[in-house]
DRENMIRO-641480 format. One record per residue (C-alpha): residue number from 0; x, y, z. Coordinates in pm, whole numbers, plus 32768, in hexadecimal, padded with zeros to 4 digits. Layout:
N
NUM|X|Y|Z
...
This chain:
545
0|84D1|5F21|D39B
1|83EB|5F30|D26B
2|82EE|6033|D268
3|818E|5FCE|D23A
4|8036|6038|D217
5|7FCB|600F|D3B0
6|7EAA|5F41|D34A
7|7E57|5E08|D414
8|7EF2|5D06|D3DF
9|8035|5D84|D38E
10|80B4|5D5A|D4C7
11|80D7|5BD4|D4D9
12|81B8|5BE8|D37E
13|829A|5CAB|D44B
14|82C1|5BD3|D58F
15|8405|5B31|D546
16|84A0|5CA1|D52E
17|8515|5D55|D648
18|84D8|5EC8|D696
19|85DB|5F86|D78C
20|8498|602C|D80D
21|832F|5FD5|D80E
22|8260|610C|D858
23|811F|60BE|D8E7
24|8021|61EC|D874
25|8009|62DD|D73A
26|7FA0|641F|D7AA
27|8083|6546|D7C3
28|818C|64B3|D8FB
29|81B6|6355|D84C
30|81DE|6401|D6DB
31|82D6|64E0|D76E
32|83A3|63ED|D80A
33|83A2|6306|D6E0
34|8423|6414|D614
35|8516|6465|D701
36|85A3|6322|D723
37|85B2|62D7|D58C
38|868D|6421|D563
39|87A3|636A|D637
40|875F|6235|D56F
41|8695|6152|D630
42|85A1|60A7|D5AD
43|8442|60C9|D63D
44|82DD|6009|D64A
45|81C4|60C6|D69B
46|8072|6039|D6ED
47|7F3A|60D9|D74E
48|7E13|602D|D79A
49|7D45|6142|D6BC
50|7D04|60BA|D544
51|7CDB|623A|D4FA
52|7D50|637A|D579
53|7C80|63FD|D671
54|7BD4|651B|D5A3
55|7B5F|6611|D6E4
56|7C36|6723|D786
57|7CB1|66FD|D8E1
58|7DE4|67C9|D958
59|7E1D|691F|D89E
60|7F32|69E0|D90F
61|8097|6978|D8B6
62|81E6|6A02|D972
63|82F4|6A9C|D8EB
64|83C6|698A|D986
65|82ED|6877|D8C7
66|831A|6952|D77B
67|8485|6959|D7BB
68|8467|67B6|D7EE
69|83A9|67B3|D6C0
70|848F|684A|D5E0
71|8596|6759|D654
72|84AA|6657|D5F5
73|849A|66E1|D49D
74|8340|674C|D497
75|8315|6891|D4DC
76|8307|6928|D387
77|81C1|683F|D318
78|8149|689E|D455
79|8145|6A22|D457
80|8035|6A8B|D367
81|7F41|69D9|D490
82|7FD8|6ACD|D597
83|7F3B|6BD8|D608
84|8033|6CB0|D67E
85|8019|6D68|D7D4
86|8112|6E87|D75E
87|8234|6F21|D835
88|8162|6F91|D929
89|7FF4|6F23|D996
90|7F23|6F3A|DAA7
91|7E62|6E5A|DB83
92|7D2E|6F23|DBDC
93|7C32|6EE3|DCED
94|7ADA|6F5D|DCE5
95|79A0|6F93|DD9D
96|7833|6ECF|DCFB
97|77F1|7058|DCDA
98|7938|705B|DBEE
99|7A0F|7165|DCC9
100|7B5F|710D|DCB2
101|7BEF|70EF|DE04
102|7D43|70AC|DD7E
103|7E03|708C|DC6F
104|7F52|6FBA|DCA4
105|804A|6FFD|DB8C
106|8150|6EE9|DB8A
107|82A3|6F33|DAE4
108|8331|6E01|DA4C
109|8485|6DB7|DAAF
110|857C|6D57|D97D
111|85A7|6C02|D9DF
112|8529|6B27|D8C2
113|84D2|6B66|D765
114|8380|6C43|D6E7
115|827F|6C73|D7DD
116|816F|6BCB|D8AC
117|8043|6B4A|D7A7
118|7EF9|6ABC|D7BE
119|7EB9|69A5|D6D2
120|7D8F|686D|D66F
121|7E21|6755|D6FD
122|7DA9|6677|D5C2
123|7E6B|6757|D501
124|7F97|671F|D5D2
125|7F74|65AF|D5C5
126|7F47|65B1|D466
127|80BC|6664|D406
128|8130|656E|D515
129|80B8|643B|D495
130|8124|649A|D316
131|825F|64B7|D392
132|8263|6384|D464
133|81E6|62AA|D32D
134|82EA|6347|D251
135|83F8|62D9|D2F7
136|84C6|61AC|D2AE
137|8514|6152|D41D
138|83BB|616D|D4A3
139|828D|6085|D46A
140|813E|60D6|D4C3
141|8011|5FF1|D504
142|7EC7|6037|D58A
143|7D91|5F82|D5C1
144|7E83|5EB2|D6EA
145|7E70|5E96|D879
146|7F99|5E71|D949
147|7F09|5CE1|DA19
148|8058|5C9F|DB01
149|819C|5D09|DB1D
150|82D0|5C0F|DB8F
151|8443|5C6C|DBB5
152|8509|5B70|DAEE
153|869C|5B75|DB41
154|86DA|5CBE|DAD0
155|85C5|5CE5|D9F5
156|8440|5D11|DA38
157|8332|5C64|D99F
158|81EA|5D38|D96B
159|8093|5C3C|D8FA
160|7FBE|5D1A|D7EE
161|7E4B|5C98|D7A6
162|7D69|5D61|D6BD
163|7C74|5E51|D78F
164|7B2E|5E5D|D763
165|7A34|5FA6|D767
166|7A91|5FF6|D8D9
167|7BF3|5FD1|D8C4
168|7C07|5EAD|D967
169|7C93|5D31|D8D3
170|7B9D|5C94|D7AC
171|7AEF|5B5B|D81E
172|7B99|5A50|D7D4
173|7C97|5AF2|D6F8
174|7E0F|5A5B|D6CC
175|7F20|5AD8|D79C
176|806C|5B4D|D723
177|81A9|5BC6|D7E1
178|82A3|5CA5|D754
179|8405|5CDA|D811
180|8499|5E1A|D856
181|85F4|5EAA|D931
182|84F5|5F9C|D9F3
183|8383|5FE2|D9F1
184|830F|6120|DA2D
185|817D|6138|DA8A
186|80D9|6289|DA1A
187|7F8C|6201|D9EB
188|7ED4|6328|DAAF
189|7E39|6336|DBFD
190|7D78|61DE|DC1D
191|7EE3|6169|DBB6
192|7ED8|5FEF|DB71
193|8074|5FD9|DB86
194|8031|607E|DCCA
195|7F2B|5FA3|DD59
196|800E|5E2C|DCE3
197|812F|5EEC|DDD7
198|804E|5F06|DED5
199|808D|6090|DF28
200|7FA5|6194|DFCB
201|7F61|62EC|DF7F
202|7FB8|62F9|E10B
203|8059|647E|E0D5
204|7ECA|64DB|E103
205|7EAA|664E|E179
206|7CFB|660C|E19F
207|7CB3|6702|E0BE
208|7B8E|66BD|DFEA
209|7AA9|6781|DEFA
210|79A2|674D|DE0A
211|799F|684C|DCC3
212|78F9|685B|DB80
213|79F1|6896|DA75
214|7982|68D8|D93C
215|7A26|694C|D7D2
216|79B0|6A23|D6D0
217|79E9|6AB9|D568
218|794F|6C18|D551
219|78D9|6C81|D411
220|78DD|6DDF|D459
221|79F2|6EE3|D4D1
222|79B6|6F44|D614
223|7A4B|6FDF|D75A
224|7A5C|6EA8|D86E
225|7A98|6F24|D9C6
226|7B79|6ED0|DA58
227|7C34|6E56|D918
228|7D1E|6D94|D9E6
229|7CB6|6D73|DB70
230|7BA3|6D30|DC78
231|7A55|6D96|DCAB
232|7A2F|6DA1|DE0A
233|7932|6D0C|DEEF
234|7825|6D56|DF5B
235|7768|6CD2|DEEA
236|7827|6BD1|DDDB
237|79A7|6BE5|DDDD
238|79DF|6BB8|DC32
239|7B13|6BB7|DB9B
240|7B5E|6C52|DA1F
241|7C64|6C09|D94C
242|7CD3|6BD1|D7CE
243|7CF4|6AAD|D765
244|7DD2|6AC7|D629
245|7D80|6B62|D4F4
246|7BE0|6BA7|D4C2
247|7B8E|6AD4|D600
248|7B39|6B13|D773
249|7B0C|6A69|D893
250|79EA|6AC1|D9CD
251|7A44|6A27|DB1A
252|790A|6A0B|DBF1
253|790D|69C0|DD7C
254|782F|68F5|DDD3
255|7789|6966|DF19
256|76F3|6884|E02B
257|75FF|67A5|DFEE
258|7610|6795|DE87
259|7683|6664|DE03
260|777D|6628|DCD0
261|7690|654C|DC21
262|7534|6624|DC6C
263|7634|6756|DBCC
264|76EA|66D0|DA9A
265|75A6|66DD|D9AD
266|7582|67DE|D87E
267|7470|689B|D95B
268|751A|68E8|DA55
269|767B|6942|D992
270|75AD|6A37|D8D5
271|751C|6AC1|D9E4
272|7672|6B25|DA91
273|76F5|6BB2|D987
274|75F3|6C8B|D929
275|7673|6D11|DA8F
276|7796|6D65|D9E6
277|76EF|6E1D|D891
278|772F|6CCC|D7DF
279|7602|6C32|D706
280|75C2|6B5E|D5E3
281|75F3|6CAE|D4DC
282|773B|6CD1|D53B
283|7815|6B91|D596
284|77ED|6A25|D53B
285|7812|6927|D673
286|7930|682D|D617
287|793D|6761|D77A
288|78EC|6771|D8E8
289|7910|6676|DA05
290|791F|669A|DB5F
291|7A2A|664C|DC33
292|7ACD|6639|DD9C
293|7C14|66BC|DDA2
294|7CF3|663A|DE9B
295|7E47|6672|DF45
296|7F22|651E|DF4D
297|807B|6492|DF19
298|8102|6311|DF3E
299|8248|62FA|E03E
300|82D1|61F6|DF55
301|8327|621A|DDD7
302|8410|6132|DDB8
303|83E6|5F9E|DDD9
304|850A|5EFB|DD50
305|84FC|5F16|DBAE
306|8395|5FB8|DBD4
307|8371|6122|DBEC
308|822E|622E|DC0D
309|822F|636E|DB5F
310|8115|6486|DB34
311|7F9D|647F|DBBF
312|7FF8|62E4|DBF2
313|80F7|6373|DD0C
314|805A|64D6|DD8E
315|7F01|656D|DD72
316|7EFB|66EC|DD80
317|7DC9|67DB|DD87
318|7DD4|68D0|DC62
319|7DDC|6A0B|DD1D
320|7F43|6A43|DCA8
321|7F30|69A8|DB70
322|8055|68C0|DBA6
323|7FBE|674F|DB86
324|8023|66E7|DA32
325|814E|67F5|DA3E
326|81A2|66F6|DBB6
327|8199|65D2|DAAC
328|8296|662D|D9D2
329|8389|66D7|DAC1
330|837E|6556|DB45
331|83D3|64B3|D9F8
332|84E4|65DA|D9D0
333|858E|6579|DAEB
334|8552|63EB|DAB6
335|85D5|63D7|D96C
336|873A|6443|D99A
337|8748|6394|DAAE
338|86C6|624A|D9E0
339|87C0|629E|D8D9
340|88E6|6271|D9DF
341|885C|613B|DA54
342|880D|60CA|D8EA
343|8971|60F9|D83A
344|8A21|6078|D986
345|8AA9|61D3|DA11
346|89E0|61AA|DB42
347|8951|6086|DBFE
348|8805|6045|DC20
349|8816|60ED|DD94
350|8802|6248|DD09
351|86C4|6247|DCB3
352|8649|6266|DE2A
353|86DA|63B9|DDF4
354|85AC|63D5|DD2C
355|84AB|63D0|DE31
356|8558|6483|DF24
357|858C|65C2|DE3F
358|8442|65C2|DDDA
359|8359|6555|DEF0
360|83CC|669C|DFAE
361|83AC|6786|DE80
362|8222|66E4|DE22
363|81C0|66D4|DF92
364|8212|682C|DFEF
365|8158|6891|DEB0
366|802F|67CF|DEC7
367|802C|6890|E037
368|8047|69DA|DFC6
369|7F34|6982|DED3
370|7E54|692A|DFD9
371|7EA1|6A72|E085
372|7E38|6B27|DF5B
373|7CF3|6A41|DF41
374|7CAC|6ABD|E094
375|7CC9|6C28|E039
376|7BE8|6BEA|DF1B
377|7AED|6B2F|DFB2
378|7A5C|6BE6|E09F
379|78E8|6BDF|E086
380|7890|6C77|E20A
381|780B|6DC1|E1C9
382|78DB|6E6C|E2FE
383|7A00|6DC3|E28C
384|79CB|6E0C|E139
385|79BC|6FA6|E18A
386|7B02|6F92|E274
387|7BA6|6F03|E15E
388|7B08|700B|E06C
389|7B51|7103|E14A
390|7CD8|70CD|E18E
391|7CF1|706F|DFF5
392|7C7D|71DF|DFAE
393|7D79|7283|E0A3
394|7E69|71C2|E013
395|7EB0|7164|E161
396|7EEF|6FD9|E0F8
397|7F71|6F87|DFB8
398|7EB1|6E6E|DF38
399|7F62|6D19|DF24
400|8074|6CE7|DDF3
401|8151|6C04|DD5B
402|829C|6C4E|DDA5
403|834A|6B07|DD5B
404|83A0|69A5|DE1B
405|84F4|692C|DE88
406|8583|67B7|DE33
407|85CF|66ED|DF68
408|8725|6710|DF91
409|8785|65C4|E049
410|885A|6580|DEDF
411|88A2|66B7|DE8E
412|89F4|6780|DF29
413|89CC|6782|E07D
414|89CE|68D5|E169
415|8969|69A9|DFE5
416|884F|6A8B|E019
417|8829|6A83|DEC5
418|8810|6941|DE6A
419|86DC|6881|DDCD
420|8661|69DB|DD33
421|85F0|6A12|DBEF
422|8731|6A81|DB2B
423|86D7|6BAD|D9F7
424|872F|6BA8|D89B
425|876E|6CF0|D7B4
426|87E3|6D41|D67B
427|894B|6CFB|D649
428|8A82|6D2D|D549
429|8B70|6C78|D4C3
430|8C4E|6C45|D352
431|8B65|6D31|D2C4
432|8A1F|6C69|D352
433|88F8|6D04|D3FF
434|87DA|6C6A|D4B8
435|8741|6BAE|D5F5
436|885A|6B06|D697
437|87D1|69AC|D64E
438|87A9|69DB|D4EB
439|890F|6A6D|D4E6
440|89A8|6930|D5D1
441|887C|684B|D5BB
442|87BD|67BE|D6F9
443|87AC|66A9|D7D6
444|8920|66B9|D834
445|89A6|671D|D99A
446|8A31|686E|D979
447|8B59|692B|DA26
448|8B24|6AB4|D9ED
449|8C59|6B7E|DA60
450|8C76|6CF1|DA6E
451|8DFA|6CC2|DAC6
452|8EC2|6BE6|D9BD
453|8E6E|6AA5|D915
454|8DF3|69BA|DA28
455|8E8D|68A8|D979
456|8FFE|692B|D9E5
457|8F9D|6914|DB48
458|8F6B|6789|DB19
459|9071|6699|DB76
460|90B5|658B|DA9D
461|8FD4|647F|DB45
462|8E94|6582|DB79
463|8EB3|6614|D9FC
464|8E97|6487|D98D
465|8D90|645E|DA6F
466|8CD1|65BF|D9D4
467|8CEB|6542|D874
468|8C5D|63E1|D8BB
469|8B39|64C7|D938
470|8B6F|6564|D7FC
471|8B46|66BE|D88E
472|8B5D|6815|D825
473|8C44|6921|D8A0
474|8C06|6A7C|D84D
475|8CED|6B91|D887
476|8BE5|6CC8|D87A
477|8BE2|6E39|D8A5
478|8C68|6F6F|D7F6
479|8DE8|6F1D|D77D
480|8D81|6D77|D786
481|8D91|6CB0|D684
482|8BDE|6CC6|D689
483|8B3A|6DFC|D6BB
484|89FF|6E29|D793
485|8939|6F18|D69E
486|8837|6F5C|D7C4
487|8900|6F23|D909
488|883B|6E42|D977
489|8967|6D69|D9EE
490|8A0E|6E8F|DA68
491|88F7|6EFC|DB3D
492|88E1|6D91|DBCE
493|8A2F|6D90|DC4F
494|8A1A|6ECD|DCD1
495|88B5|6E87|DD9C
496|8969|6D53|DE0B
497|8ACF|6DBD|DE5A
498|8B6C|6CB8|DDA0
499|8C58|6C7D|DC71
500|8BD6|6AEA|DBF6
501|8A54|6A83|DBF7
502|8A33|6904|DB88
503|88FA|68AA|DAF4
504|884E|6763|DAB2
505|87E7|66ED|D98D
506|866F|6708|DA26
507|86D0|6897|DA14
508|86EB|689B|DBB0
509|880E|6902|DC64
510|890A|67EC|DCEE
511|89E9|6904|DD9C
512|8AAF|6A26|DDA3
513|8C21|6AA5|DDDF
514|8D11|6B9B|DDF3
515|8E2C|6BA5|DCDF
516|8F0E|6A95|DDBF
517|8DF4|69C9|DE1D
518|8DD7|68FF|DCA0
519|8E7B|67E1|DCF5
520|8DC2|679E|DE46
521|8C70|67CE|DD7B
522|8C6B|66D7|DC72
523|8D01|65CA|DD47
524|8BEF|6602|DE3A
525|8B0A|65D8|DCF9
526|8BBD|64CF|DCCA
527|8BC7|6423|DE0E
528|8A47|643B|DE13
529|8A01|639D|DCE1
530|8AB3|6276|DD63
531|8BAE|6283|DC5B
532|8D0A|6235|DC46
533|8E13|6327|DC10
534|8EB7|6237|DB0C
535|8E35|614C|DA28
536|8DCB|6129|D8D1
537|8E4E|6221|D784
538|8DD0|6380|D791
539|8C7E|641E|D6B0
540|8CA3|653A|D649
541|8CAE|6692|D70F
542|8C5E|67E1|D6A8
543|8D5A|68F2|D71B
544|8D3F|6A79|D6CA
């Protein structure tokens, strides 16, 4: 597929030529996936119904787990001088209006993933992304386009573009054109168009519903914000305070009954609440703010056929926890391998219900606990407020935290405990090499770590061709192996778990575990639940150390 310039009009020269994948939606999920899918070859159309990149911020906090999906993307170097790193440590602090500090929650960052948690402008983000996209030879990018009707053909699907007009919507009277793709994949955000032609609810609805005033800043001045990352607490006006990457901010204001979004999101009033918070005209310059209701949603069904949902089009999460664009791309992590399988003819298309049923799960229970934290933070009763206050500063409750979000584990090895966990990563050795283990072995590979032996010698004949179709990695790590765990990070994850193998997913989850006999069992069961046969075409190729 040619590249071209994504103005309009370029898309009807391109209609006799098939994509594998047609991505519906340019913002960080759709990106993402496109990129991931053109490293394994496949050639991609994205469209997005924007002629421009939307210029404003929206999410600002970025996981190590999407960093660590990033880099396998190949964009994490442009990316990092628009990261503002959290450090090894950092605190989530929350504070009276008064500014006491009723607790200070330091939260140790497990070695899971590459770097550190960040905070980041999303325009920023979307701008390495989309240089990427348009620089790659299997990825074309058009804009200024609306998705009109979707229609499975054999084993195709045929998507109908029109050019959109100021509202998004299809031009009056403009000419239709329909491009052909294997799979579609909608991440076109949360009034999802791809989501609306399938015909799907946001029926996961946990009723939760709140209006807040978020607004974004550049300060001009150096100052001390308190809380530099947390909560002021209500009463009377819950506020949240974060960075927002490098020289930027952003104020989160409740909005408290009876006020209305549209009577608050004016200059005046903006101004006015954050002079509450020592913030005038002297010493920051107001980039953005809109009001919005954040709300707590999920679709049952992400899968209709070729069509597929991904992102805010699939799952809407309030931002207590940070995790709604991070929810995005652990989707498209998990979708693309599994779209690879399906794509080069590993897997049939079947596998890809795997998809929803690992993630729904893993974004439901989050989007839960999110809630529960809104709750915490919300409180606006005054008795409330002080019992809360009270049992913070006795230390008495801890206040809610992250602590991480299983996979469903329907496809994943059955009766593990510790399956559908995020795996780690640490620095590792090998033939004189140092670094992160997927620089060393690369990424996006499914990955047999083994603290006794080379895995690989474990494999009969039939499983070891079946593990190199995969083309899979096997690692024989620890202190007299062939790779050497310079911070035992591996070794302290088999001994916290008991066990000798860990196989990871290319998505960086855990498929299963083992003991140093139970190899063999383990990838077949992989296997077995991608719906793959243990013998059919000639082997890729497999890593083994």
């Amino acid at each position: 597929m040619e590249k071209n310039n994504g103005q309009l009009g370029s898309l009807a020269d391109s209609v006799a030529e098939s994509a594998d994948v047609i991505v519906v939606g340019a913002g960080p999920t759709g990106l993402t996936l496109s990129l991931l899918l053109a490293r394994n070859r496949h050639r991609v159309l994205v469209v997005e119904r924007r002629p421009s990149a939307y210029p404003l911020p929206r999410a600002v906090g970025i996981s190590r787990e999407s960093l660590r999906v990033l880099h396998m993307a190949g964009a994490s170097e442009p990316l990092k001088p628009h990261l503002e790193w959290n450090g090894q440590n950092h605190s989530l602090d929350y504070v009276t209006a008064e500014g006491e500090v009723l607790l200070s929650q330091t939260v140790p960052l497990p070695r899971r993933s590459e770097g550190t948690d960040a905070t980041f402008n999303q325009p920023d983000l979307e701008a390495v992304l989309e240089e990427q996209v348009r620089a790659h030879p299997r990825i074309q990018l058009v804009r200024g386009q609306v998705v009109t009707g979707l229609e499975e053909i054999e084993d195709a699907v045929g998507v109908r573009f029109a050019p959109s007009d100021e509202l998004g919507g299809p031009r009056t009277g403009a000419d239709h054109v329909t491009h052909t793709a294997r799979f579609v994949v909608g991440c076109d955000g949360a009034q999802s168009t791809v989501r609306n032609l399938m015909d799907i609810p946001l029926d996961g609805d946990l009723q939760f519903s709140s209006d807040w005033l978020v607004v974004d800043l550049k300060p001009t001045v150096e100052r001390d914000w308190i809380p530099y990352m947390g909560q002021v607490l209500g009463p009377p006006r819950p506020t949240t305070s974060v960075p927002s990457g490098p020289g930027r901010r952003r104020l989160e204001f409740m909005l408290l009954p009876g006020e209305r979004k549209e009577e608050m999101a004016t200059d005046e009033t903006v101004w006015r609440l954050l002079a509450e918070r020592g913030v005038d005209q002297t010493n920051a310059d107001l980039v953005r703010y809109a009001a919005y209701t954040f709300r707590a949603c999920w679709a049952q069904q992400w899968r209709q056929g070729r069509v597929l949902l991904a992102g805010d089009a699939a799952h809407l999460t309030p931002p207590f926890l940070g995790q709604g664009m991070n929810s995005g791309i652990r989707d498209v992590a998990t979708l693309s391998w599994r779209l690879d399988l399906v794509l080069r003819g590993l897997a049939p298309a079947d596998t890809l219900d795997d998809y929803a049923r690992e993630r729904i799960p893993h974004v439901s229970r989050l989007i839960s606990d999110a809630v529960m934290v809104g709750g915490f933070l919300c409180l606006i009763d005054p008795e409330a407020c002080a019992e809360r206050d009270a049992l913070l500063r006795e230390k008495r409750v801890e206040a809610p935290e992250m602590t991480g979000w299983r996979m469903g584990t329907e496809s994943l090895a059955a009766d593990d405990p510790h399956a559908g966990w995020l795996g780690r990563q640490g620095l590792v050795r090998t033939k004189g090499r140092e670094g992160r283990f997927d620089d060393v072995f690369g990424a996006g590979a499914h990955v047999l770590l083994s603290r006794a032996g080379d895995p690989m010698e474990s494999l009969s004949p039939m499983t070891r061709e079946a593990w190199e179709r995969l083309g899979g990695v096997a690692v024989h790590i620890g202190p007299d192996a062939p790779v050497t765990d310079v911070e035992d990070v591996y070794g302290e994850w088999f001994d916290e778990w008991d066990r000798d193998v860990i196989l990871v997913r290319p998505d960086f989850h855990v498929f299963g575990t083992a003991s140093s006999d139970g190899v063999e069992s383990l990838v077949r069961e992989l296997v077995a639940g991608l719906r793959m046969s243990l013998a059919d075409s000639a082997p890729s190729t497999v890593w083994s150390l």
